[in-house]
mmCIF entry with sequence, helices, sheets and N, C-alpha, C, O atoms, coordinates in Angstrom:
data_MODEL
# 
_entry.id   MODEL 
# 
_entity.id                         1 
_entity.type                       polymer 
_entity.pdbx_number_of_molecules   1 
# 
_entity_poly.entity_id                      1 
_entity_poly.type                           'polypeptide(L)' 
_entity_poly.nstd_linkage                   no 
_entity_poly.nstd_monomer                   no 
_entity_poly.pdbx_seq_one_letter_code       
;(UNK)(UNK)(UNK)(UNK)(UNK)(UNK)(UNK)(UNK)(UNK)(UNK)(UNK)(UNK)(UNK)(UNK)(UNK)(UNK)
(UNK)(UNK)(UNK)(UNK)(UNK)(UNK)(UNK)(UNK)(UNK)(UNK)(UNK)(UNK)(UNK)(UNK)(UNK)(UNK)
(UNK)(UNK)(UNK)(UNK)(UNK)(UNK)(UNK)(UNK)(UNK)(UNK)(UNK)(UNK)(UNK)(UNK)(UNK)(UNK)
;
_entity_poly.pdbx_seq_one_letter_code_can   XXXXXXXXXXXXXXXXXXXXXXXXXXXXXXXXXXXXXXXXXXXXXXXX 
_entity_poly.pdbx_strand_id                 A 
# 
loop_
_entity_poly_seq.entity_id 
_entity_poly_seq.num 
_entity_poly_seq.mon_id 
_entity_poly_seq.hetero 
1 1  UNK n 
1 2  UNK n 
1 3  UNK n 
1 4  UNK n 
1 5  UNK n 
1 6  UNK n 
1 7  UNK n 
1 8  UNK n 
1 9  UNK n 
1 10 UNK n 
1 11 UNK n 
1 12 UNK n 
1 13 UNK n 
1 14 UNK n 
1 15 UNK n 
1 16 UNK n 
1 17 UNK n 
1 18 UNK n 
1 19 UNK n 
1 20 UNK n 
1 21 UNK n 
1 22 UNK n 
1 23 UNK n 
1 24 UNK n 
1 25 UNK n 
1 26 UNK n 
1 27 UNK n 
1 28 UNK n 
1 29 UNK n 
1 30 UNK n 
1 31 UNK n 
1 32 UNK n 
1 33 UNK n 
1 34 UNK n 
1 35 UNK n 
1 36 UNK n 
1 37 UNK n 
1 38 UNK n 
1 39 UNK n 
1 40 UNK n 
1 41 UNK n 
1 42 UNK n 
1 43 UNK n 
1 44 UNK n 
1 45 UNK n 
1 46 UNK n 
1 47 UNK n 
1 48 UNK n 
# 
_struct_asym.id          A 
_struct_asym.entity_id   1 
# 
loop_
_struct_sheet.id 
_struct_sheet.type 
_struct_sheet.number_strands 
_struct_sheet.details 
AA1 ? 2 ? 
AA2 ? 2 ? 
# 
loop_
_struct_sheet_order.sheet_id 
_struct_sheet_order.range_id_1 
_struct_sheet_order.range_id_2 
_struct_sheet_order.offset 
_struct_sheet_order.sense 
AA1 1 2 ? anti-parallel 
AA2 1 2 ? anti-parallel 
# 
loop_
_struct_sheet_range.sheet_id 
_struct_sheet_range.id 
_struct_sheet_range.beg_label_comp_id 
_struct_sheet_range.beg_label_asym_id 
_struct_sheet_range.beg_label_seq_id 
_struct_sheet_range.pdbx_beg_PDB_ins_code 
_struct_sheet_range.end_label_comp_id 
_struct_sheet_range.end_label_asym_id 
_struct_sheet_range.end_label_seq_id 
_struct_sheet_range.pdbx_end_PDB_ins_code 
_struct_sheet_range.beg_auth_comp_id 
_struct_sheet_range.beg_auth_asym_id 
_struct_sheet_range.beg_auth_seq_id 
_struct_sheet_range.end_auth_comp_id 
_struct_sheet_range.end_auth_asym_id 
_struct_sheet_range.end_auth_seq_id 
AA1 1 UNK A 7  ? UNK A 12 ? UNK A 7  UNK A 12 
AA1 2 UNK A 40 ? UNK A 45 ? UNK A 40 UNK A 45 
AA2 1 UNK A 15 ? UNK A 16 ? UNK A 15 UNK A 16 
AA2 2 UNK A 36 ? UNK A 37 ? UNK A 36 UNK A 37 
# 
loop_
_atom_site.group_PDB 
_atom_site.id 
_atom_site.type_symbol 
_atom_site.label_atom_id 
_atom_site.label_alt_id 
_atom_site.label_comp_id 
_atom_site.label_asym_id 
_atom_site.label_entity_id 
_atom_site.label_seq_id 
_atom_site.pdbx_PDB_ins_code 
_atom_site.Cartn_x 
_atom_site.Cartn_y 
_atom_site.Cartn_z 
_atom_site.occupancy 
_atom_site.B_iso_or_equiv 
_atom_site.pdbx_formal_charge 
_atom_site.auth_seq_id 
_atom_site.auth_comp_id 
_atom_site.auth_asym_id 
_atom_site.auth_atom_id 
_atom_site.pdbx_PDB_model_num 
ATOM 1   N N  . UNK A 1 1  ? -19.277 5.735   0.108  1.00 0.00 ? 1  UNK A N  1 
ATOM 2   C CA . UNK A 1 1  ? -18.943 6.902   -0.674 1.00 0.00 ? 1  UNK A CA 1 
ATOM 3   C C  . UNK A 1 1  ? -17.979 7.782   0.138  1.00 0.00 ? 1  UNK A C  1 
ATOM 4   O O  . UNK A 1 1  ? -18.079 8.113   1.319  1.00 0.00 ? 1  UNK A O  1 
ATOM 5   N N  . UNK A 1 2  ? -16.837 8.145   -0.930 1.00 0.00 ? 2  UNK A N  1 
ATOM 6   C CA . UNK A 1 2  ? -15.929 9.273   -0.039 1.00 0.00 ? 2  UNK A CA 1 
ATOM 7   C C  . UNK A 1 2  ? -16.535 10.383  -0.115 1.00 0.00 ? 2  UNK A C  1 
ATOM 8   O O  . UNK A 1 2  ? -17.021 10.719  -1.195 1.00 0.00 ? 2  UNK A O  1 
ATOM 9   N N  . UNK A 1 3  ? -16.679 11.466  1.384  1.00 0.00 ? 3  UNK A N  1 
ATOM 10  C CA . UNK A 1 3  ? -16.769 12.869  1.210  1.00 0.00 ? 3  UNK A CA 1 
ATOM 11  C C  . UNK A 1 3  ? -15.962 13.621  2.069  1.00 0.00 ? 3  UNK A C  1 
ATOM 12  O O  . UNK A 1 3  ? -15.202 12.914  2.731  1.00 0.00 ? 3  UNK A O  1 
ATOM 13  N N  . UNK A 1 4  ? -15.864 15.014  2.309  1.00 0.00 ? 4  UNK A N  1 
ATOM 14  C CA . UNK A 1 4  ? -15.441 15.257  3.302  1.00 0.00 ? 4  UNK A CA 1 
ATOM 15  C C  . UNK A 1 4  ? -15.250 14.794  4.567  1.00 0.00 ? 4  UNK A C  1 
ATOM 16  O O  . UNK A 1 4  ? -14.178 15.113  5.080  1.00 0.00 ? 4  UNK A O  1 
ATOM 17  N N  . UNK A 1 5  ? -15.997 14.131  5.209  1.00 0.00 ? 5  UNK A N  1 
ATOM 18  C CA . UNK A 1 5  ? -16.013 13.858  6.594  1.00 0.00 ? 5  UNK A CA 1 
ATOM 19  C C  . UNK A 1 5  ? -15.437 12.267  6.928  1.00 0.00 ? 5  UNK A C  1 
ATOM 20  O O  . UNK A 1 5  ? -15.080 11.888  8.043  1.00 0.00 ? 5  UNK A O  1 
ATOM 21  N N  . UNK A 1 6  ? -15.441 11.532  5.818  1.00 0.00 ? 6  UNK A N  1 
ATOM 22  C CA . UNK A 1 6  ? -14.643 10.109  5.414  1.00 0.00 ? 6  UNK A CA 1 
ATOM 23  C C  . UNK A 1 6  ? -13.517 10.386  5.074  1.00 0.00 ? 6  UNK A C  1 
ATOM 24  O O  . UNK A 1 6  ? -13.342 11.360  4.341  1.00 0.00 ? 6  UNK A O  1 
ATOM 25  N N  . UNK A 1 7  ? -12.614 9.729   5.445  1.00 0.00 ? 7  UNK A N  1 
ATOM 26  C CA . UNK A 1 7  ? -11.281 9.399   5.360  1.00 0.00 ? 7  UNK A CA 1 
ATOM 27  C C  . UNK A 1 7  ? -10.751 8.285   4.913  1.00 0.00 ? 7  UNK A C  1 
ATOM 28  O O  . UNK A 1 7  ? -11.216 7.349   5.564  1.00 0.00 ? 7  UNK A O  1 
ATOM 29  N N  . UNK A 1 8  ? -9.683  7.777   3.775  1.00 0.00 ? 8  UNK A N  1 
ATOM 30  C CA . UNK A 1 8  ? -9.248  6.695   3.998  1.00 0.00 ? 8  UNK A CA 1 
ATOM 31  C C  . UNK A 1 8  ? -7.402  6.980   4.113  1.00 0.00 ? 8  UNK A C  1 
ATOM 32  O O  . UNK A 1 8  ? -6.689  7.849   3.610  1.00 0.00 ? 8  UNK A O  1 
ATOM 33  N N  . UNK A 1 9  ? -7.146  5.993   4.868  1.00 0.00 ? 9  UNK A N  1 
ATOM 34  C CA . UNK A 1 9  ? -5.648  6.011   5.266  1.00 0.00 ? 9  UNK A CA 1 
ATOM 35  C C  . UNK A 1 9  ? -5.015  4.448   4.676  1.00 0.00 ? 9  UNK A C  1 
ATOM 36  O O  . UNK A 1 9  ? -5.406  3.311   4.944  1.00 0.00 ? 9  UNK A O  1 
ATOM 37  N N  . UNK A 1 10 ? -4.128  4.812   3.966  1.00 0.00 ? 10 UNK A N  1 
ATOM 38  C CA . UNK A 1 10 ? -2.938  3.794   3.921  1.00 0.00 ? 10 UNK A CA 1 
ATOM 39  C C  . UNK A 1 10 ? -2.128  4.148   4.269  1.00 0.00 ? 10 UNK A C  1 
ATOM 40  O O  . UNK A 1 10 ? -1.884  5.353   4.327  1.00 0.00 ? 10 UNK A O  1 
ATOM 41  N N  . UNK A 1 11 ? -1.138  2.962   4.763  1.00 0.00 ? 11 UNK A N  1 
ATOM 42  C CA . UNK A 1 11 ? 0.188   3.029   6.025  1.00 0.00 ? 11 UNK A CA 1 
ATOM 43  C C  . UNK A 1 11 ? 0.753   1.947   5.567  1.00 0.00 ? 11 UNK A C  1 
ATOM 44  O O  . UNK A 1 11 ? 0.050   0.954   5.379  1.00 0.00 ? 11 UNK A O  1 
ATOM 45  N N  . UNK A 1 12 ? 2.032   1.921   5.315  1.00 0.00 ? 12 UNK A N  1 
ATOM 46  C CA . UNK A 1 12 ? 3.018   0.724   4.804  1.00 0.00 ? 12 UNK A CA 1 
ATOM 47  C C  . UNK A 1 12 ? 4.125   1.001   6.006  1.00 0.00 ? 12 UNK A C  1 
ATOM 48  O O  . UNK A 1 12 ? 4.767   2.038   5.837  1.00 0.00 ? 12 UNK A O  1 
ATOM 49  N N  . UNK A 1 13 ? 4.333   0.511   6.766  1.00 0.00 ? 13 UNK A N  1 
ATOM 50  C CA . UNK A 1 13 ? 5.506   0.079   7.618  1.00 0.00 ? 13 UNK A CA 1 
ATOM 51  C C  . UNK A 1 13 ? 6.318   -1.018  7.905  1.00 0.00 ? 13 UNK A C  1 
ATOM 52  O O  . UNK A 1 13 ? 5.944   -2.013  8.527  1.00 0.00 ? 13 UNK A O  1 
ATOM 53  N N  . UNK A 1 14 ? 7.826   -0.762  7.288  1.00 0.00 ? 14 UNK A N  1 
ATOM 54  C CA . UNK A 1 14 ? 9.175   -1.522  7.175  1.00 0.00 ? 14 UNK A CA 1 
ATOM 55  C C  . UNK A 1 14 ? 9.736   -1.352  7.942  1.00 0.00 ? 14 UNK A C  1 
ATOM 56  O O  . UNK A 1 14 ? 10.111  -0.284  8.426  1.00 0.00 ? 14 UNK A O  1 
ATOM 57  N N  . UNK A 1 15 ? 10.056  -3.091  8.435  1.00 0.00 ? 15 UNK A N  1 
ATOM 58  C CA . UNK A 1 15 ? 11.339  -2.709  10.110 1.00 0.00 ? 15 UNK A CA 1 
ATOM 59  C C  . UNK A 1 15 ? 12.300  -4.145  9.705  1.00 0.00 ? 15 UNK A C  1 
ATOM 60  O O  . UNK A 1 15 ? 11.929  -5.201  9.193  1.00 0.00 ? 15 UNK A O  1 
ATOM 61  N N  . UNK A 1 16 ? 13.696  -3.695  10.168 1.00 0.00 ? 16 UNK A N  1 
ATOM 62  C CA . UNK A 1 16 ? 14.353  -5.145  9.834  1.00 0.00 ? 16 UNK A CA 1 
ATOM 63  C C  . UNK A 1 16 ? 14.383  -5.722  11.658 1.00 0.00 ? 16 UNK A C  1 
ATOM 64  O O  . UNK A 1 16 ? 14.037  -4.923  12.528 1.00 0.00 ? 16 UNK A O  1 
ATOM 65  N N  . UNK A 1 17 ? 14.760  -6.932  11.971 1.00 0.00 ? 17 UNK A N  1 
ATOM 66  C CA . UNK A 1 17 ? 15.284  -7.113  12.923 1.00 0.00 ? 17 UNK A CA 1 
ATOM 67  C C  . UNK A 1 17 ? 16.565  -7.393  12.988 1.00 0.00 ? 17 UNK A C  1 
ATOM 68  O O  . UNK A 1 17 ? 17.155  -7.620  11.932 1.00 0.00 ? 17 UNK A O  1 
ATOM 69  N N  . UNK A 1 18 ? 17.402  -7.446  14.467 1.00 0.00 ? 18 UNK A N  1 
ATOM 70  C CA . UNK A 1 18 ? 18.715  -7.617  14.452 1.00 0.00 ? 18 UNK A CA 1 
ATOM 71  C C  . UNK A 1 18 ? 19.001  -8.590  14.496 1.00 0.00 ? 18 UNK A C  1 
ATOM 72  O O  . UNK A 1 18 ? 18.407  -9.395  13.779 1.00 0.00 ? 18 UNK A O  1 
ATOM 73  N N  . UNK A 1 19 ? 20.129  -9.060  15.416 1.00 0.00 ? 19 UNK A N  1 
ATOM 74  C CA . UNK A 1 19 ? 20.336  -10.354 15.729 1.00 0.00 ? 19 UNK A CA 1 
ATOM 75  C C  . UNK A 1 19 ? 19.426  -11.599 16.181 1.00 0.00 ? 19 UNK A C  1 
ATOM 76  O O  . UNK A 1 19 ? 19.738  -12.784 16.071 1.00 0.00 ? 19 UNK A O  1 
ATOM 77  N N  . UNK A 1 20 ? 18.255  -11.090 16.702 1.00 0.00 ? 20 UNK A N  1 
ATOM 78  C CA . UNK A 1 20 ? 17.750  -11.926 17.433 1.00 0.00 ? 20 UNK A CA 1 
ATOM 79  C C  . UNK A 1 20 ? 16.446  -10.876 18.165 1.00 0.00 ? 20 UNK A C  1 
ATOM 80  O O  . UNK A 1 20 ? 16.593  -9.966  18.981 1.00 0.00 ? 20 UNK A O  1 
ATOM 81  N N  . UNK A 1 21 ? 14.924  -11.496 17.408 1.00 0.00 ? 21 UNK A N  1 
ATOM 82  C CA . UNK A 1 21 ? 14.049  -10.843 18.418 1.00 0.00 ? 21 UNK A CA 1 
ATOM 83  C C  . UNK A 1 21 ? 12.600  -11.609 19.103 1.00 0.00 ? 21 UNK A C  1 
ATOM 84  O O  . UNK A 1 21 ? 11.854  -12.287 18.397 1.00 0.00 ? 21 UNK A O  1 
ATOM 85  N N  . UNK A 1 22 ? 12.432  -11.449 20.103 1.00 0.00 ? 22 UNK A N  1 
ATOM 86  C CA . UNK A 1 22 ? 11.255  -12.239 21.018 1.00 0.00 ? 22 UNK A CA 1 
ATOM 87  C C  . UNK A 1 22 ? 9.789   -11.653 20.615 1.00 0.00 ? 22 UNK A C  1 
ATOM 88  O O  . UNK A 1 22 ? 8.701   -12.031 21.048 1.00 0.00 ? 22 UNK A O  1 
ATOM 89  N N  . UNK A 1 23 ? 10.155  -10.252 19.322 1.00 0.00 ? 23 UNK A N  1 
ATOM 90  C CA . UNK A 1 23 ? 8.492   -10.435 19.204 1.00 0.00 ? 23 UNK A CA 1 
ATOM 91  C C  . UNK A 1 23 ? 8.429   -10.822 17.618 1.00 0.00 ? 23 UNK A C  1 
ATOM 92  O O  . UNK A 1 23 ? 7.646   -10.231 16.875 1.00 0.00 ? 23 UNK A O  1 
ATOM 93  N N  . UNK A 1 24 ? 9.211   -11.745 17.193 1.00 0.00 ? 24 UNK A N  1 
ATOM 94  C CA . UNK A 1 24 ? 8.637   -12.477 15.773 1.00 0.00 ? 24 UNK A CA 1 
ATOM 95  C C  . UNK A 1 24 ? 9.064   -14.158 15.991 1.00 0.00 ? 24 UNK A C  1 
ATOM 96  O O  . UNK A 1 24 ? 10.177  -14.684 15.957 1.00 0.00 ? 24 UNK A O  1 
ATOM 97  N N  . UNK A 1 25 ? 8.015   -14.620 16.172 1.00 0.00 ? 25 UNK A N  1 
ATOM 98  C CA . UNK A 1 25 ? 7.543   -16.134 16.025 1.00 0.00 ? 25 UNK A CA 1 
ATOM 99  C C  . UNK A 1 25 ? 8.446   -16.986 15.025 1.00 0.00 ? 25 UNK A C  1 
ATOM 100 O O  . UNK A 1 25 ? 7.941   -17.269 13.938 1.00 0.00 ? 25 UNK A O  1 
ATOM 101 N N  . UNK A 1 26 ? 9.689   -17.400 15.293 1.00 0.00 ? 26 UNK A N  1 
ATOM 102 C CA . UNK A 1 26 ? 10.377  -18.087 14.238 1.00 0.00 ? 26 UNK A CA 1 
ATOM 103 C C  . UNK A 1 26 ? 10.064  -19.435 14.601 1.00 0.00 ? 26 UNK A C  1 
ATOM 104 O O  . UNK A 1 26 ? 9.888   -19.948 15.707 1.00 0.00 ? 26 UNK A O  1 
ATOM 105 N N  . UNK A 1 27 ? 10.024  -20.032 13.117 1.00 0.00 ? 27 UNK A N  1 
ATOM 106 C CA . UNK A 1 27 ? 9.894   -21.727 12.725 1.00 0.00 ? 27 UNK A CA 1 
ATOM 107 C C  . UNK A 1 27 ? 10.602  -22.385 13.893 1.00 0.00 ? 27 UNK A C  1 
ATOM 108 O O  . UNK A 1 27 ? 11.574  -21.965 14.520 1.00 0.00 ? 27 UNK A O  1 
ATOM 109 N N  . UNK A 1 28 ? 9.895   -23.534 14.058 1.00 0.00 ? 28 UNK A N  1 
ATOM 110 C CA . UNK A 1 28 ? 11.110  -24.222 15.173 1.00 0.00 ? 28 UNK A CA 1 
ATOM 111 C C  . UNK A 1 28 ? 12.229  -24.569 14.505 1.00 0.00 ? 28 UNK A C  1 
ATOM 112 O O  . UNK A 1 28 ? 12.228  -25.084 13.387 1.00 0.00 ? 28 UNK A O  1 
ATOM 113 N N  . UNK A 1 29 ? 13.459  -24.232 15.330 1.00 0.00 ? 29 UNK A N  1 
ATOM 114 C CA . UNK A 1 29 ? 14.632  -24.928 14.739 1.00 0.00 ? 29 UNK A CA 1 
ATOM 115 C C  . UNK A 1 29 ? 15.341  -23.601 13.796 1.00 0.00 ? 29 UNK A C  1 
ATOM 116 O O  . UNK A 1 29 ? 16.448  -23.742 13.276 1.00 0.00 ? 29 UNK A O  1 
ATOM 117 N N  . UNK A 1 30 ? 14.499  -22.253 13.655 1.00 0.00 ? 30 UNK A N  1 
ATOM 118 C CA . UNK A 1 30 ? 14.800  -21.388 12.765 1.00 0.00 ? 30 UNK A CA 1 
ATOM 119 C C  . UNK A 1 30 ? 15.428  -20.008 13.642 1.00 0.00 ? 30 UNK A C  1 
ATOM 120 O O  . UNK A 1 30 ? 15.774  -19.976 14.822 1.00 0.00 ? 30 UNK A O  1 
ATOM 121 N N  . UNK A 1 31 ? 15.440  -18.985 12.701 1.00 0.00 ? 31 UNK A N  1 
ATOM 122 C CA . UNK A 1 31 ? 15.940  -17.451 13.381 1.00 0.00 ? 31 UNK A CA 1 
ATOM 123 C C  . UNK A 1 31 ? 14.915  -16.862 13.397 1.00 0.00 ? 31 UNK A C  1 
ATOM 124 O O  . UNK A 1 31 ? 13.940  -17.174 12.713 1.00 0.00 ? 31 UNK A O  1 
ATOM 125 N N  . UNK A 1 32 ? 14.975  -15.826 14.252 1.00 0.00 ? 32 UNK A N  1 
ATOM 126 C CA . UNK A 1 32 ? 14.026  -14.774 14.247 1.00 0.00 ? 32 UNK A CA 1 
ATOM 127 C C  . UNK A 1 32 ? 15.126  -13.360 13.634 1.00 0.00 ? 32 UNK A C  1 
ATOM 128 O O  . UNK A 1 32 ? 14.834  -12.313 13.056 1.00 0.00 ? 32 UNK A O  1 
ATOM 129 N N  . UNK A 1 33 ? 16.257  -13.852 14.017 1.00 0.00 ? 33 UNK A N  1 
ATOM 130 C CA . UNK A 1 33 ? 16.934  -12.525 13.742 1.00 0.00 ? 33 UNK A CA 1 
ATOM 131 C C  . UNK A 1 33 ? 17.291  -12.050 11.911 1.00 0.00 ? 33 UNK A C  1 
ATOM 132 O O  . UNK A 1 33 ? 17.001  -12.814 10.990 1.00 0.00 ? 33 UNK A O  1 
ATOM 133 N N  . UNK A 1 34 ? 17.904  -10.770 11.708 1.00 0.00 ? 34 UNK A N  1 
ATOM 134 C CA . UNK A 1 34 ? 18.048  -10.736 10.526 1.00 0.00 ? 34 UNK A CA 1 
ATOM 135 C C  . UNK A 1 34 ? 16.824  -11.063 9.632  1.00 0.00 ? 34 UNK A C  1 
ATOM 136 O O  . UNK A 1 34 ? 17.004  -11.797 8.660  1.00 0.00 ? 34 UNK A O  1 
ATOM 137 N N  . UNK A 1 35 ? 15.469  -10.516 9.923  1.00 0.00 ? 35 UNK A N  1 
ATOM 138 C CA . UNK A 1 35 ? 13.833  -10.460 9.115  1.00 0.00 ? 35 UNK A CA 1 
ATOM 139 C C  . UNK A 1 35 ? 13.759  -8.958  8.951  1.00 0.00 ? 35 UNK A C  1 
ATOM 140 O O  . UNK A 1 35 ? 13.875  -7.961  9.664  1.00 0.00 ? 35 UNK A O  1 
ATOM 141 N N  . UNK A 1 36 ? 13.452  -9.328  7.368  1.00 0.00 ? 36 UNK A N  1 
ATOM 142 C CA . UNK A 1 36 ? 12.933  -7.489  7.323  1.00 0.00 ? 36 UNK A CA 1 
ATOM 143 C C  . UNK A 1 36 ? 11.163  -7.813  6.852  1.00 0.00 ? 36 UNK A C  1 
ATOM 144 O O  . UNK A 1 36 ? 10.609  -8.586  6.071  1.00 0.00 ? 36 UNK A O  1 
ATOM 145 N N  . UNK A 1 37 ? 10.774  -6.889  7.688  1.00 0.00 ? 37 UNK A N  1 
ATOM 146 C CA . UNK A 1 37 ? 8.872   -7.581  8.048  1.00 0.00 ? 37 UNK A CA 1 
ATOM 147 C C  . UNK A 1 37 ? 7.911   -6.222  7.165  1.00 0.00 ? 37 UNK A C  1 
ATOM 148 O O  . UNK A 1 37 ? 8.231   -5.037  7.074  1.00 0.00 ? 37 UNK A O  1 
ATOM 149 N N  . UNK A 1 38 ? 7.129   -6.664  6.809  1.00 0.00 ? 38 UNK A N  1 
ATOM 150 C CA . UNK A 1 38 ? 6.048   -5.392  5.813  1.00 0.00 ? 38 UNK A CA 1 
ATOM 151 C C  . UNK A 1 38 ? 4.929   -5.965  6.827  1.00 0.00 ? 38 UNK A C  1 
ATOM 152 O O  . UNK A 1 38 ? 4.701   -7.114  7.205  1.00 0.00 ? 38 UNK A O  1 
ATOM 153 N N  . UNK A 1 39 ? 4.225   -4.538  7.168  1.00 0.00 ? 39 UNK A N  1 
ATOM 154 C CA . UNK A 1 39 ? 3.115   -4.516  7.460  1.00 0.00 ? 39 UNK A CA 1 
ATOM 155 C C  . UNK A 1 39 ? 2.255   -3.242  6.492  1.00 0.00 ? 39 UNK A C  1 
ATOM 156 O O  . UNK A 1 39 ? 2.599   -2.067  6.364  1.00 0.00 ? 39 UNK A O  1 
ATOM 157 N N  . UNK A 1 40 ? 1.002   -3.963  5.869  1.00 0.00 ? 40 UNK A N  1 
ATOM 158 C CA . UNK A 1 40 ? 0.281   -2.898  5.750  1.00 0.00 ? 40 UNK A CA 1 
ATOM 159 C C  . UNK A 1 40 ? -1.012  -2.535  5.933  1.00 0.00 ? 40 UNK A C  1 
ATOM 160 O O  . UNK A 1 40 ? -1.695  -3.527  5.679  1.00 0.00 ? 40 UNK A O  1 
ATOM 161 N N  . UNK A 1 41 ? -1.837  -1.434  6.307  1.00 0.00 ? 41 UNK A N  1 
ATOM 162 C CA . UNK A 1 41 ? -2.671  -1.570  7.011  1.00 0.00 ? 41 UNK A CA 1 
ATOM 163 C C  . UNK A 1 41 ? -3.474  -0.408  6.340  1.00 0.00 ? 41 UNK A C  1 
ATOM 164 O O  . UNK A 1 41 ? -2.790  0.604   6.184  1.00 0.00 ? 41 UNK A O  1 
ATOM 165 N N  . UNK A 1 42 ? -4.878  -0.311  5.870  1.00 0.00 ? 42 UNK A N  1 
ATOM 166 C CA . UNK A 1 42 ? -5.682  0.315   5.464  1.00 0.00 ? 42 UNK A CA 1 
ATOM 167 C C  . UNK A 1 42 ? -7.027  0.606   6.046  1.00 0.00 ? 42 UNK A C  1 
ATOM 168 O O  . UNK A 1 42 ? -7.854  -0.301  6.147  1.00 0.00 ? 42 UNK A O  1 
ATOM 169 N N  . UNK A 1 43 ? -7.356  2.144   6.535  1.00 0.00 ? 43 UNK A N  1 
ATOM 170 C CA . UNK A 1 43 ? -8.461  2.068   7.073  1.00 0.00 ? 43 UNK A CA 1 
ATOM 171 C C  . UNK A 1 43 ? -9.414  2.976   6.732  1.00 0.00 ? 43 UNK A C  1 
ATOM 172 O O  . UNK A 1 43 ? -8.954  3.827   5.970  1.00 0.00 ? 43 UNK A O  1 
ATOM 173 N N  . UNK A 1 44 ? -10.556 3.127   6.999  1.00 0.00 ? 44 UNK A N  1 
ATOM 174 C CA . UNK A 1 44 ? -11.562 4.036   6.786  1.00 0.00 ? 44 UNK A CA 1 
ATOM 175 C C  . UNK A 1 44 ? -12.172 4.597   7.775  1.00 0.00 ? 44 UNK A C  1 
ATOM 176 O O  . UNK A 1 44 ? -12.662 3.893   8.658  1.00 0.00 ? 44 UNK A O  1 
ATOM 177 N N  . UNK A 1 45 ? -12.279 6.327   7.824  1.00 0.00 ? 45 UNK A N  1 
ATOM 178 C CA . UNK A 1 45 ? -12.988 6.537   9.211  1.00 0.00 ? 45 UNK A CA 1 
ATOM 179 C C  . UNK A 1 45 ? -14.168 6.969   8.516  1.00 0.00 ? 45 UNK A C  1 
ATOM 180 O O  . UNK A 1 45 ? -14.134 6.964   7.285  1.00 0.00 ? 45 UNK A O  1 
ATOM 181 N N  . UNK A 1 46 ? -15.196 7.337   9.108  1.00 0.00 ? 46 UNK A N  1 
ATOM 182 C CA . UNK A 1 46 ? -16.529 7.747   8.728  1.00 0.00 ? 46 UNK A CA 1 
ATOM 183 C C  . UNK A 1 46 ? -16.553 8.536   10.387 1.00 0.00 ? 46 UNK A C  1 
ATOM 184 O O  . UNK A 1 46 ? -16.091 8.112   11.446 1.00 0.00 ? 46 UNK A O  1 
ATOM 185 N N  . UNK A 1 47 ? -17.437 10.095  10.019 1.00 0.00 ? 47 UNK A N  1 
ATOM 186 C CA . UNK A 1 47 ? -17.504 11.118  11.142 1.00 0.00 ? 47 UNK A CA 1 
ATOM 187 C C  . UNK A 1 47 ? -18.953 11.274  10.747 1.00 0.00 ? 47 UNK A C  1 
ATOM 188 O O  . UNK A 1 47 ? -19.257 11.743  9.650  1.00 0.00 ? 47 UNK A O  1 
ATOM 189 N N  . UNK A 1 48 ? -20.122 10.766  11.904 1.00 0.00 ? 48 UNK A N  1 
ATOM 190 C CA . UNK A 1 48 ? -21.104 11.085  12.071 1.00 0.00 ? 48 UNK A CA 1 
ATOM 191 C C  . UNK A 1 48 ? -21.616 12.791  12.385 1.00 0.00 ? 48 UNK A C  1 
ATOM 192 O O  . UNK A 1 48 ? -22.804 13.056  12.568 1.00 0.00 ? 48 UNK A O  1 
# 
């Protein structure tokens, strides 16, 4: 149950990469560069 002291958060964060980057895992044989990446992330706090 939501009340005051619960929270929920959604967060959508968009990033492209450039030419070429070492922190996205490309296919072998593939690019990493030129990816535009969605992350989204939903959370709930609860305050005892």
């Amino acid at each position: 149950m939501i009340n005051p002291t619960n929270k929920v958060k959604a967060e959508w964060a968009r990033t492209q990469t450039g030419d070429m980057s070492f922190f996205v895992d490309a296919p072998s044989g593939g690019e990493s560069g030129h990816k535009v990446i969605n992350v989204f992330s939903l959370s709930y706090n609860v305050v005892f």
